[in-house]
VEXSE-746567 format. One line per field, with one value per residue (C-alpha): residue number from 1; chain; x negated, y negated, z negated. Coordinates in nm, 2 decimals, padded with zeros to 4 digits. Each point is the difference from the previous one (the first is absolute). Layout:
! VEXSE-746567
n: NUM ...
chain: A ...
east: X ...
north: Y ...
up: Z ...
This chain:
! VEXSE-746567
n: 1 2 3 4 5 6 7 8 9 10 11 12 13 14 15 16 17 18 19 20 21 22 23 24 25 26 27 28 29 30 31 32 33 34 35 36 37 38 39 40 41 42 43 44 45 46 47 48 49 50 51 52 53 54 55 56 57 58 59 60 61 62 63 64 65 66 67 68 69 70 71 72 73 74 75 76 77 78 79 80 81 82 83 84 85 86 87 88 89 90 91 92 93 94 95 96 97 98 99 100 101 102 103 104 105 106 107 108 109 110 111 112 113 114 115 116 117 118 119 120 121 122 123 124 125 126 127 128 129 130 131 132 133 134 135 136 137 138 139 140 141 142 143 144 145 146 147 148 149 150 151 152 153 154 155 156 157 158 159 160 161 162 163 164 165 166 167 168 169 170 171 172 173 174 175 176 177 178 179 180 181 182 183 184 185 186 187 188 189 190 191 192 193 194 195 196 197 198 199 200 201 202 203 204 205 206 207 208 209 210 211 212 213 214 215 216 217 218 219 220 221 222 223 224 225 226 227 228 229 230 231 232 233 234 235 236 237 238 239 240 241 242 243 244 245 246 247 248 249 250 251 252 253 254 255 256 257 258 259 260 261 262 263 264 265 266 267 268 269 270 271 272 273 274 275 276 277 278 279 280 281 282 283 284 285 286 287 288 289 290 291 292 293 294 295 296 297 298 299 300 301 302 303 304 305 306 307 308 309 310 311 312 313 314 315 316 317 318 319 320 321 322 323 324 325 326 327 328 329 330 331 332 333 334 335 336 337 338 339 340 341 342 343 344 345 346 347 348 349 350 351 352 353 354 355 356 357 358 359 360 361 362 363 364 365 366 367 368 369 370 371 372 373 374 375 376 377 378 379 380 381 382 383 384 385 386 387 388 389 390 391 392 393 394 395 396 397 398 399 400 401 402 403 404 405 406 407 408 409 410 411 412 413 414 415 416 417 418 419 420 421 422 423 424 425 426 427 428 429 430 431 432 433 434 435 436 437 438 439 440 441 442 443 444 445 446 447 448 449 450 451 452 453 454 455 456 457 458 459 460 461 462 463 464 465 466 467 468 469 470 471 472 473 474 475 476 477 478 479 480 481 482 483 484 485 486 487 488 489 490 491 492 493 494 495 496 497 498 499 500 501 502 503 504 505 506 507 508 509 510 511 512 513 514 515 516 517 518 519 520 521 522 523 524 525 526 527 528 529 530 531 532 533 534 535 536 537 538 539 540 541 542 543 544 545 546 547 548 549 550 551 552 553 554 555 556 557 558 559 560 561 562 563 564 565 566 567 568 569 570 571 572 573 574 575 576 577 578 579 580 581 582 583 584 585 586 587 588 589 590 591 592 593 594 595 596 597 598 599 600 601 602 603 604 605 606 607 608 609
chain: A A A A A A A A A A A A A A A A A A A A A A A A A A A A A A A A A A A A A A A A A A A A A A A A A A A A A A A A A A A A A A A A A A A A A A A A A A A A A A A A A A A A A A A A A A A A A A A A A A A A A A A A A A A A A A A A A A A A A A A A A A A A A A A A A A A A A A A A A A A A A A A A A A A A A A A A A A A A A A A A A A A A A A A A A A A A A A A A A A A A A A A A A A A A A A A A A A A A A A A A A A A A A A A A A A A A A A A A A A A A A A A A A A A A A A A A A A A A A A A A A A A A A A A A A A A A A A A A A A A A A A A A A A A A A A A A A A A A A A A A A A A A A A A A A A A A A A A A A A A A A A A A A A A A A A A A A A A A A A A A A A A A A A A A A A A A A A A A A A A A A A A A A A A A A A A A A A A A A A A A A A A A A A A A A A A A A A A A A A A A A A A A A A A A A A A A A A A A A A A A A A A A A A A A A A A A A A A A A A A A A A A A A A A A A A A A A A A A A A A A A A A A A A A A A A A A A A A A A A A A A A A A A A A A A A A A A A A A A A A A A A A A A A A A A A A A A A A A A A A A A A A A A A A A A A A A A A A A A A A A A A A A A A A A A A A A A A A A A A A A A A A A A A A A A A A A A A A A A A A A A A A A A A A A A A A A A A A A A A A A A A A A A A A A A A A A A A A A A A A A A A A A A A A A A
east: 00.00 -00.08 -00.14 00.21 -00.11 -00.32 00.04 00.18 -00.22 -00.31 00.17 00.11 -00.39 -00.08 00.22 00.13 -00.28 -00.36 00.03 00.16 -00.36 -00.10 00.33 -00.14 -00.32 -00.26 -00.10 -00.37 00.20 00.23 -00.31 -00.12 00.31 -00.06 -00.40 00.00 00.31 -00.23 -00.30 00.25 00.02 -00.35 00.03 00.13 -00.12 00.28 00.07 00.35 -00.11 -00.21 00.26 00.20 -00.27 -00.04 00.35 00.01 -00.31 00.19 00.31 -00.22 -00.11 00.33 00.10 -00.31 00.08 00.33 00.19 00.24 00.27 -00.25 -00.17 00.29 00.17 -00.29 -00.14 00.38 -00.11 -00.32 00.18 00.16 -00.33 -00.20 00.15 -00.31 -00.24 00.01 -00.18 00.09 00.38 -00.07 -00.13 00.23 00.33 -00.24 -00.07 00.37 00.11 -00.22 00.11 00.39 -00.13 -00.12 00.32 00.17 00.19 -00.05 00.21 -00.12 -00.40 00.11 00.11 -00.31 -00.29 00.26 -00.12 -00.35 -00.04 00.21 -00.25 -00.28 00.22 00.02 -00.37 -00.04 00.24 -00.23 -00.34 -00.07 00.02 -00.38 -00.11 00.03 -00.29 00.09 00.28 -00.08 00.05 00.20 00.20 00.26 -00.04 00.14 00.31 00.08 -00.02 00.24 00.22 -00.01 00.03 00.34 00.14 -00.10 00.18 00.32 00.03 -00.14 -00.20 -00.06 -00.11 -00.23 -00.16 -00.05 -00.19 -00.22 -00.11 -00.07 -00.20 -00.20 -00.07 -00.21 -00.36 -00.18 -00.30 00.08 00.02 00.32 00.18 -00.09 00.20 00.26 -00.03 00.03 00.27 00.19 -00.10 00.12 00.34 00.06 -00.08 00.27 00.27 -00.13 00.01 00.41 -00.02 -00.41 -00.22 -00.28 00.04 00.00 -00.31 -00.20 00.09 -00.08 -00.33 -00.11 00.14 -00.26 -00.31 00.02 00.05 -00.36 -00.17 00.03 -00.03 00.33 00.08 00.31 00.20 -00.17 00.10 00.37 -00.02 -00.14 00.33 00.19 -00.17 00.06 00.38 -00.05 -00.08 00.20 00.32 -00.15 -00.02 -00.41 -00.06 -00.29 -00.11 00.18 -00.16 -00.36 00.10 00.15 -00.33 -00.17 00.16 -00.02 -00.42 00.01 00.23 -00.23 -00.25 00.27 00.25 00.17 00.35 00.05 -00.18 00.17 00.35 -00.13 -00.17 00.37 00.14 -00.36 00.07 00.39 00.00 -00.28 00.19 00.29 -00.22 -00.17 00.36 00.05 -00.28 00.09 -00.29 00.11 -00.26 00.26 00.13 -00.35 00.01 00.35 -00.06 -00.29 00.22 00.26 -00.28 -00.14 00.37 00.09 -00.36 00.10 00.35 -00.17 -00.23 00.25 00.21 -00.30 -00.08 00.38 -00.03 -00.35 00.18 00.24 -00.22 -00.22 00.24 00.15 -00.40 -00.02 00.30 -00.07 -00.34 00.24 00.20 -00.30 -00.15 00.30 00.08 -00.31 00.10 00.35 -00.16 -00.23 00.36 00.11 -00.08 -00.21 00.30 00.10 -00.31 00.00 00.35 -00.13 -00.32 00.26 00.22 -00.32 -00.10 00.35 00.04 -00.39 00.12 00.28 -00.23 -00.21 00.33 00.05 -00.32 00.02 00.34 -00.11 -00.37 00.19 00.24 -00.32 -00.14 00.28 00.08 -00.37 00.05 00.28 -00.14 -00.23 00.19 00.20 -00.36 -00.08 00.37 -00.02 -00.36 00.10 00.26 -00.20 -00.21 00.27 00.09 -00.07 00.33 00.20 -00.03 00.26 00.33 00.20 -00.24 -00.16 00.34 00.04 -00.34 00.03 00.39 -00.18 -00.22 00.29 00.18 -00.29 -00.08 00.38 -00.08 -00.33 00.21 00.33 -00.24 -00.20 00.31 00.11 -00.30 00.02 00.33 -00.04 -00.33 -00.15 00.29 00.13 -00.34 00.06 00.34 -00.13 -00.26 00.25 00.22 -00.31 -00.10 00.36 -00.01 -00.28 00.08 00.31 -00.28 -00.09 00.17 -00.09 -00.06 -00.11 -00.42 00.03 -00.20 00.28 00.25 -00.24 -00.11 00.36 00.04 -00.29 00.11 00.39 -00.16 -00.21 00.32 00.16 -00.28 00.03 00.38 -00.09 -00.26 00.24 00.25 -00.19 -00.11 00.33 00.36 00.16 00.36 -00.08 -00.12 00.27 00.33 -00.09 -00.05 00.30 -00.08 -00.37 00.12 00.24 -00.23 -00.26 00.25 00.13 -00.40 -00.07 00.34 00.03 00.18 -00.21 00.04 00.29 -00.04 00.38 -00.05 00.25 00.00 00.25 -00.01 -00.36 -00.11 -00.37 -00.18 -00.37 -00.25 -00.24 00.24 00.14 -00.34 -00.10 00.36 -00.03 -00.35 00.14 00.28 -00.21 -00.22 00.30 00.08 -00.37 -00.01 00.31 -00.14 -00.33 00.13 00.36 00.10 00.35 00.28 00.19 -00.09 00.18 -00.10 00.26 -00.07 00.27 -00.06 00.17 00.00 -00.34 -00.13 -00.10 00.04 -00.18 00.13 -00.25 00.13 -00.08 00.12 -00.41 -00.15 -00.10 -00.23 -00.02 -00.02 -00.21 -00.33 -00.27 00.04 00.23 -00.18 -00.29 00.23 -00.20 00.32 00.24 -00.27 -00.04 00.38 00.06 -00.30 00.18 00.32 -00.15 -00.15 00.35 00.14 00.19 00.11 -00.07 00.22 -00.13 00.16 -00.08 00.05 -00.22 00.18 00.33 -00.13 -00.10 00.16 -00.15 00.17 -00.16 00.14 -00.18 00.11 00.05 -00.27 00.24 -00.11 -00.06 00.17 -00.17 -00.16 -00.18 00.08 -00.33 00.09 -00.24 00.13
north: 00.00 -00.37 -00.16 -00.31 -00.23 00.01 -00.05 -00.32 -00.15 00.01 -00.07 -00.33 -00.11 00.16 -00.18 -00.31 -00.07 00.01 -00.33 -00.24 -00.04 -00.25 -00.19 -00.24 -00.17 00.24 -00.04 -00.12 -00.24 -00.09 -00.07 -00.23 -00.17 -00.37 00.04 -00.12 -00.26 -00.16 -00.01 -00.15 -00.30 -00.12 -00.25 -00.30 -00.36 -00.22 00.01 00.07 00.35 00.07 -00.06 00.25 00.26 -00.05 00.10 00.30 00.13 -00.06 00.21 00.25 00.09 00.08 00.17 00.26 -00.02 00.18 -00.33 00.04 -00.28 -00.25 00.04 -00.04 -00.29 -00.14 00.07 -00.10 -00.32 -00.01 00.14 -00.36 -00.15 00.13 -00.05 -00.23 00.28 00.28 00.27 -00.09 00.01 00.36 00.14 -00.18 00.18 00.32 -00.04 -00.04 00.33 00.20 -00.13 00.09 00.38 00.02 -00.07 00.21 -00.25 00.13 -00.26 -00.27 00.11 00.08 -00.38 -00.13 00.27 -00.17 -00.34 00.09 00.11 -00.29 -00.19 00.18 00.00 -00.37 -00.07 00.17 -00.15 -00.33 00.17 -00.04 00.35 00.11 -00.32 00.14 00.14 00.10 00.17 00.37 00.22 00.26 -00.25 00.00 00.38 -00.03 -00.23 00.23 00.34 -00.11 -00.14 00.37 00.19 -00.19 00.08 00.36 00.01 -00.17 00.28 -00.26 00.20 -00.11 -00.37 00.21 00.10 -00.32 -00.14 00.31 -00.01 -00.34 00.10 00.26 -00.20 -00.25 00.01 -00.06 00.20 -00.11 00.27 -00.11 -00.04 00.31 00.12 -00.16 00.13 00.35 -00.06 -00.11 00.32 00.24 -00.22 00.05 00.33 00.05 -00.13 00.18 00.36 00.00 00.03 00.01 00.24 -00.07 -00.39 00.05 00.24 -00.25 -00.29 00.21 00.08 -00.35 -00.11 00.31 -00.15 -00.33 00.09 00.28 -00.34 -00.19 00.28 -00.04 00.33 -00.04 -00.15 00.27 00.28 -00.14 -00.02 00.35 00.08 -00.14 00.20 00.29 -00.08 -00.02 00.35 00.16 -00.14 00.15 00.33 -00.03 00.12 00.14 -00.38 -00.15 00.19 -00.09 -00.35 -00.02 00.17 -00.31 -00.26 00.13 00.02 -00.35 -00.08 00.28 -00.29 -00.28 -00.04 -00.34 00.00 -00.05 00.28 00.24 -00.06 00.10 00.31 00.08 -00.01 00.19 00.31 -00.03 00.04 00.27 00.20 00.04 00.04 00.28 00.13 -00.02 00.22 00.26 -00.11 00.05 -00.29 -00.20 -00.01 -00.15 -00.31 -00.04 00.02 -00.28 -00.26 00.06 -00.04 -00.39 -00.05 00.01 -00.19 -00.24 -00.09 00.01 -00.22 -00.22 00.05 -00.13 -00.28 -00.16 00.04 -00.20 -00.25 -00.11 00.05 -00.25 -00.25 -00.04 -00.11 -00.24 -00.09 -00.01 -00.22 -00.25 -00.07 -00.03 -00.26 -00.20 00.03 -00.14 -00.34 00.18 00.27 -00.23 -00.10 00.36 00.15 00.27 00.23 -00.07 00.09 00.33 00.09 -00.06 00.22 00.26 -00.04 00.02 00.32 00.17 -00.07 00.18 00.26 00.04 00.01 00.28 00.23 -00.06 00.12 00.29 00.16 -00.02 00.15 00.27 00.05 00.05 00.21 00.26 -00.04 00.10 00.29 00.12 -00.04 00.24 00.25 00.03 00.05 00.26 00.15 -00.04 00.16 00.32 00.04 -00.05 00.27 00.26 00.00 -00.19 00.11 -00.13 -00.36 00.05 -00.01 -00.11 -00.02 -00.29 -00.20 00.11 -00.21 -00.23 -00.10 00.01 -00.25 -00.18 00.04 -00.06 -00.36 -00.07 00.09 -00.21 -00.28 00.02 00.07 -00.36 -00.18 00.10 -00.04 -00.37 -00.05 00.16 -00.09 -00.30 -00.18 00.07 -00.13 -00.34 -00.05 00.03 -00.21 -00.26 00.01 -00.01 -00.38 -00.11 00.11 -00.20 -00.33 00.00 -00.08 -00.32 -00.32 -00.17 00.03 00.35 00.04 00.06 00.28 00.18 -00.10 00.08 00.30 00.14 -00.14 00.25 00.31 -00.06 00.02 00.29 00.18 -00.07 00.13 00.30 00.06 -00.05 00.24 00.27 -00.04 00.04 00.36 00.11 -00.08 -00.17 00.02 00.37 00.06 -00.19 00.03 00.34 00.12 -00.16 -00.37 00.03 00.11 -00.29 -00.24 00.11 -00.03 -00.32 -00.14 00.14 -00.12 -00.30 -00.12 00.29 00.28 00.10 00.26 00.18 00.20 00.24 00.21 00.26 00.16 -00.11 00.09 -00.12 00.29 00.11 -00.30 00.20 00.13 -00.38 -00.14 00.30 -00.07 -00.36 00.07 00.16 -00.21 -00.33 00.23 00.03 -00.41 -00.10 00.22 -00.14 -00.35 00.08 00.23 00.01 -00.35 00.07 -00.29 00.22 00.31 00.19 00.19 00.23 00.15 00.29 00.25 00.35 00.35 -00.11 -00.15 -00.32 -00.08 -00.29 -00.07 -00.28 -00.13 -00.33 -00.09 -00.05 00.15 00.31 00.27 00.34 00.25 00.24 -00.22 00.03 -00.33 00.10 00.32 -00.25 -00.26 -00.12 -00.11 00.29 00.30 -00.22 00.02 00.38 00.14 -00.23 00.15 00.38 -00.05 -00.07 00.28 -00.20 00.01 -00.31 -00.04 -00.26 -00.08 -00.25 -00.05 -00.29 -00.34 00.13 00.03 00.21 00.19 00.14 00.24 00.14 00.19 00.12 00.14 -00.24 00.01 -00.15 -00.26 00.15 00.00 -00.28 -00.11 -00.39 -00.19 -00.22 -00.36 -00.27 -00.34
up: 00.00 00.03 -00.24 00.00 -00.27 00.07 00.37 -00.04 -00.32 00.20 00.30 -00.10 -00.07 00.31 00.26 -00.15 -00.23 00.18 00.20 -00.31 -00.14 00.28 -00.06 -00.28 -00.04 -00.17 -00.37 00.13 00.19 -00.26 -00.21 00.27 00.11 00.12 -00.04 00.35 -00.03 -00.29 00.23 00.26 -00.16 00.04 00.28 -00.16 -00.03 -00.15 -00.36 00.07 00.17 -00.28 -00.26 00.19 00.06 -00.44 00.01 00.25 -00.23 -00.28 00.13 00.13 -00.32 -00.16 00.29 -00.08 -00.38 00.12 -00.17 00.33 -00.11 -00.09 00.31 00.19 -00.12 00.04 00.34 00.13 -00.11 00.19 00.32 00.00 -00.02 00.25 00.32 00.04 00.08 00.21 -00.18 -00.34 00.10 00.14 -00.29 -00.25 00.20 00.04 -00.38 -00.08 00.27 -00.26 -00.31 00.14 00.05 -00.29 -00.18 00.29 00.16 00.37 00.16 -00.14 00.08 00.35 00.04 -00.13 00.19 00.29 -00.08 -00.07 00.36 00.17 -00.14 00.13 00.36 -00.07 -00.02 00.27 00.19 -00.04 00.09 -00.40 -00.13 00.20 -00.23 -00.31 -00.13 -00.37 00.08 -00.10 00.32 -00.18 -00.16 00.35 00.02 -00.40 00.16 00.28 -00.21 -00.27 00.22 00.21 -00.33 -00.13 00.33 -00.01 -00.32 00.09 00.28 00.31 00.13 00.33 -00.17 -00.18 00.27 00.20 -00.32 -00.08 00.38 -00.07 -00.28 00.18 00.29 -00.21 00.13 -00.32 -00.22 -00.31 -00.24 -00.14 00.34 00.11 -00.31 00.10 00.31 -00.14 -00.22 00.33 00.14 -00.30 -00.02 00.39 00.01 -00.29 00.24 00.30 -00.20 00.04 00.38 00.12 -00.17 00.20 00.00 -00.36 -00.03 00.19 -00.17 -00.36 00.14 00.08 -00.34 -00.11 00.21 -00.14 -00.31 00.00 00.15 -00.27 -00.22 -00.21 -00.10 -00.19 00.30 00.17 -00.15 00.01 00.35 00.01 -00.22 00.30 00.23 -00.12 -00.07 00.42 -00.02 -00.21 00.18 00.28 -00.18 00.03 -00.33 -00.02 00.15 -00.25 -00.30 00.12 00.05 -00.33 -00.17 00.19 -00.15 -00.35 00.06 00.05 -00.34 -00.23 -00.16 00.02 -00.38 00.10 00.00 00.37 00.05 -00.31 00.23 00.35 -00.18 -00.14 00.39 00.10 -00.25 00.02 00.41 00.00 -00.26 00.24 00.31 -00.21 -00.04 00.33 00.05 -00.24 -00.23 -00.40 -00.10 00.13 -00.36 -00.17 00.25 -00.06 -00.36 00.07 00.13 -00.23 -00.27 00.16 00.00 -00.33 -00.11 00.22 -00.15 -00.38 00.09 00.22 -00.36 -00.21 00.25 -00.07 -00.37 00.01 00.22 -00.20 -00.30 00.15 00.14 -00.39 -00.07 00.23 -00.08 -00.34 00.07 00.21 -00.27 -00.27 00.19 00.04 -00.27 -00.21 -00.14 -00.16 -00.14 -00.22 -00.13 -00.12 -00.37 -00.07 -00.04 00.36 00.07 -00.15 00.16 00.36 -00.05 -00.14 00.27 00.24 -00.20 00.05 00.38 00.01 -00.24 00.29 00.30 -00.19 -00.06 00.34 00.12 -00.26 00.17 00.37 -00.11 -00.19 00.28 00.26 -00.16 -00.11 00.44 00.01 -00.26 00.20 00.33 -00.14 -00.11 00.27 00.22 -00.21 00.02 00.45 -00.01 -00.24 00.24 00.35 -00.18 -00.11 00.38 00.30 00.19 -00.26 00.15 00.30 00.10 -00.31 -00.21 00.18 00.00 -00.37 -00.11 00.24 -00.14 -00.34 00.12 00.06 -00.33 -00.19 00.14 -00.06 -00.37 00.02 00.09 -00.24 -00.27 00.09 00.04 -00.34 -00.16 00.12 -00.07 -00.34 -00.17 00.22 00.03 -00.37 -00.12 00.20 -00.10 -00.32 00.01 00.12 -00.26 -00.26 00.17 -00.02 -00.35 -00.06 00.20 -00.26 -00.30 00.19 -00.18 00.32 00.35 00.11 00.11 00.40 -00.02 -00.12 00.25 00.24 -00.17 00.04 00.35 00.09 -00.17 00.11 00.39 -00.12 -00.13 00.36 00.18 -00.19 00.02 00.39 00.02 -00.23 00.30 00.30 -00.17 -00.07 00.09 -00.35 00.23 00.03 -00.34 -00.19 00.22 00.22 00.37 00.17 -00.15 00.09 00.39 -00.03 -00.11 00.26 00.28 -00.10 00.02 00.34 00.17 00.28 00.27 00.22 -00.21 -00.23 -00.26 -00.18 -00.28 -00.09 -00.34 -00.14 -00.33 -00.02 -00.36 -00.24 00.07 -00.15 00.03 00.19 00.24 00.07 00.07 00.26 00.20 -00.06 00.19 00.24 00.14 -00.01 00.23 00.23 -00.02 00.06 00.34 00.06 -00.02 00.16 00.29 00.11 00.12 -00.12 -00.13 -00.25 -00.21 -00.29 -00.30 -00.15 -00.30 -00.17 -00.29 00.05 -00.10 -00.24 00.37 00.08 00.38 00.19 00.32 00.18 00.31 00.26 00.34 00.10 00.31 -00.12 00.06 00.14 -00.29 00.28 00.06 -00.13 -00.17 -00.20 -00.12 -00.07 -00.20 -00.30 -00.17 00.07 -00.09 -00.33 -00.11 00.17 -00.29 -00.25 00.07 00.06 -00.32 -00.21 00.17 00.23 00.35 00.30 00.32 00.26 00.27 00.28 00.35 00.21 00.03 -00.22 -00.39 -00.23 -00.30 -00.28 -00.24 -00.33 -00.25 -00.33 -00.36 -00.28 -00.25 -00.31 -00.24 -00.34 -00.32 -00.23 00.28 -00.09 00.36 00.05 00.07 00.18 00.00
């Protein structure tokens, strides 16, 4: 048998996932934004131009603090101001494009890379753009790339394409172009993989030879990971599997974070082409990337808890120094509440720390034992990994990171967020012992902890449903439906006799029907679709249809459908049965049916609001 989930995890990385690396600006880059827009700005003589080159410097260095807002409100400003000169207009509205991406406002970048190069069409325009001589070369490659990549993300493909062409025809040997150059190349053979394989695999390959000139192995070895995607969807696997080995050479003396996520995709594609290939070690790369994974999101865990514990010190440091003159006012006991008040907030940040170090390393305990557990077995007997039990670990795989998640959510919801609520109610205990006007450290002091508590309800949500959770399977459906209706696309859900069932066995149908919707949304183009949900004979039935266009249930592309395979071994695995039916250009109904798994007697329903 087929093993499903697995086809369509790593499938997912494989197809849709290679080329999104080149969309955004690297880290390097990132770390080097505006170097050359600062160096831009040395060709002025009047005082006025060098009062505004003071303030593009100035602006440029909060942009590469990471103090987004600031930087923008700022550099909207200078935009007004600098219609006087050609190059420092450019890179102010270039400066401003890559603030707006940063804070992922796509539209609003798009408009402003527009500007950038009108301006640049402009000076040319008046025989005034071969004049400029500070003008980094790469700095109109940077213009026309991020311009190509917001189209290429919006879907406009074909506007994509006229600006990375532009992109690679620029003659230029400067090291940084030419990585620009590549990046055009990997983004462009992304779009041409959907209908020209071998467009693609030369563009991939140029990308390649830049990359080996400079010698910049990471974006190397990711374009040898795109390669080798090439190759497998040409069913090369063997080719794939050396190219793959390749790229991970390159990455072996390299720990930066860049280069931890493209060894994740490396060992996560080359476990399933090893599958492909009837090779067992399939498992211990699989195991790899699942390992970076998981270090990844603890550190990327750690690295928002030092965030915000240094933003409340600077914060703290603000309000110190502006506060100097009023503080020589306050008594010695006011003294000693604020340094208690400072202590306790610390005290906070350390309890903090303590549960998600705790946490990591009872995951890493478990992780394991349950290596330990999948090697006895692999020993006890090798044949034992087919057919159903395959789909078995794989759906456990599956369960378990639905466990992972609850049990985050409600550890947020009920320690982290308990802790700040009570650390709230403390400080408005203790403004009440003030005869006069409260110390604005303490407002503030609450202002910051009342956002942290939001941020953590948020997070709490986006791991588990609190509709689902607190009102059952038919609200959740209902609530999802409502979010993903328009004017294009009208979702009806109908439920009869629709019970609270076992927690577990609400979350893995819930899973399963907001499967259905999102290849709904992503595939089927239809304007109306209906879920009807009914509880009989101690079965619940799921009947999933749309008026879309459809598919033919006897290609190969639907025995290859990532999404499908996933919900048949979710469905196998709960003993259930799956009826699809589809036609080209008429719709598509889905039909599943599988016992109820009953909610138990004293059963404590988890809540997280």
């Amino acid at each position: 048998m087929r093993i499903v989930f697995f086809l369509h995890l790593l499938s997912i990385l494989i197809i849709g996932n290679s080329y999104s690396i080149y969309l955004n600006t690297s880290e390097k880059d990132n770390d080097n934004i505006n170097k050359e827009e600062s160096i831009s700005l040395q060709r002025f003589n009047s005082s006025d131009s060098l009062s505004l080159k003071k303030k593009y410097d100035s602006i440029y260095s909060l942009y590469k603090r990471e103090k987004y807002t600031e930087a923008l409100n700022k550099a909207l400003i200078l935009a007004q101001e600098t219609k006087v000169d050609g190059e420092l207009d450019f890179s102010t509205n270039l400066l401003l494009a890559q603030i707006f991406d940063n804070l992922n406002l796509r539209n609003k970048s798009t408009n402003y890379y527009r500007k950038s190069l009108d301006i640049i069409n402009l000076l040319k325009s008046r025989n005034e753009f071969s004049t400029i001589t500070s003008l980094p070369p790469e700095s109109y490659a940077k213009a026309l790339i991020g311009l190509a990549s917001n189209y290429q993300l919006i879907g406009k493909t074909d506007s994509a394409k006229i600006y990375y062409k532009k992109v690679i025809n620029i003659n230029s040997l400067n090291k940084k172009t030419q990585d620009m150059r590549a990046m055009a190349f990997s983004n462009l053979s992304g779009i041409y993989k959907k209908d020209n394989l071998t467009l693609a695999k030369e563009y991939t390959n140029k990308a390649i030879e830049i990359h080996r000139k400079n010698n910049n192995k990471i974006s190397e070895a990711s374009a040898l990971n795109n390669l080798a995607n090439i190759y497998l969807h040409e069913k090369n696997y063997k080719k794939a599997k050396e190219v793959y080995f390749s790229g991970l050479k390159l990455l072996e003396m390299s720990n930066s974070i860049k280069a931890t996520k493209f060894k994740e995709d490396l060992y996560f594609n080359l476990a399933y082409t090893l599958y492909l290939l009837k090779d067992y070690t399939a498992y211990d790369y699989q195991e790899k990337s699942y390992n970076i994974k998981d270090n990844l999101r603890d550190k990327e865990i750690r690295r928002m808890v030092e965030q915000i514990y240094t933003q409340h010190k600077e914060n703290l440091e603000k309000e110190k120094t502006a506060l100097v003159k009023e503080q020589r006012k306050l008594e010695e006991a006011q003294q000693a509440k604020t340094s208690l008040l400072f202590g306790a907030l610390s005290f906070l940040v350390l309890i903090i720390s303590g549960v998600i170090i705790y946490n990591y390393k009872l995951r890493q305990k478990n992780l394991h034992l349950k290596l330990s557990e999948s090697k006895l077995i692999q020993q006890q007997s090798i044949e034992k990994l087919k057919s159903e039990a395959q789909i078995k670990i794989l759906n456990a795989t599956i369960d378990g990171k639905e466990t992972e998640r609850k049990l985050i959510a409600e550890i947020l919801h009920d320690n982290v967020s308990a802790l700040l609520s009570s650390a709230n109610m403390h400080l408005t205990a203790t403004k009440k012992q003030f005869n006069g006007d409260t110390p604005q450290e303490i407002d503030k002091t609450q202002a910051i902890i009342s956002e942290a508590s939001q941020k953590v309800r948020d997070l709490s949500h986006n791991l588990v449903s609190s509709i689902l959770l607190k009102f059952g399977l038919e609200y959740a459906i209902k609530d999802v439906t409502k979010k993903y209706s328009n004017s294009e696309l009208k979702f009806e859900v109908s439920a009869q006799n629709i019970n609270r069932y076992n927690q577990e066995f609400e979350i893995k149908i819930f899973n399963v029907i907001q499967e259905l919707i999102n290849n709904i949304l992503k595939h089927s183009k239809a304007q109306h679709a209906e879920i009807i949900l009914k509880e009989e004979e101690d079965q619940l039935t799921v009947l999933v249809k749309d008026d879309g266009v459809g598919f033919s249930t006897s290609s190969s592309s639907f025995s290859d459908g990532i999404g499908l395979n996933q919900i048949e071994a979710r469905i196998h695995i709960m003993n259930g049965k799956l009826t699809i039916n589809s036609k080209e250009n008429i719709g598509t109904s889905i039909y599943i049916s599988v016992p109820i798994l009953k909610q138990q007697k004293n059963f404590k329903l988890t809540s997280v609001s």
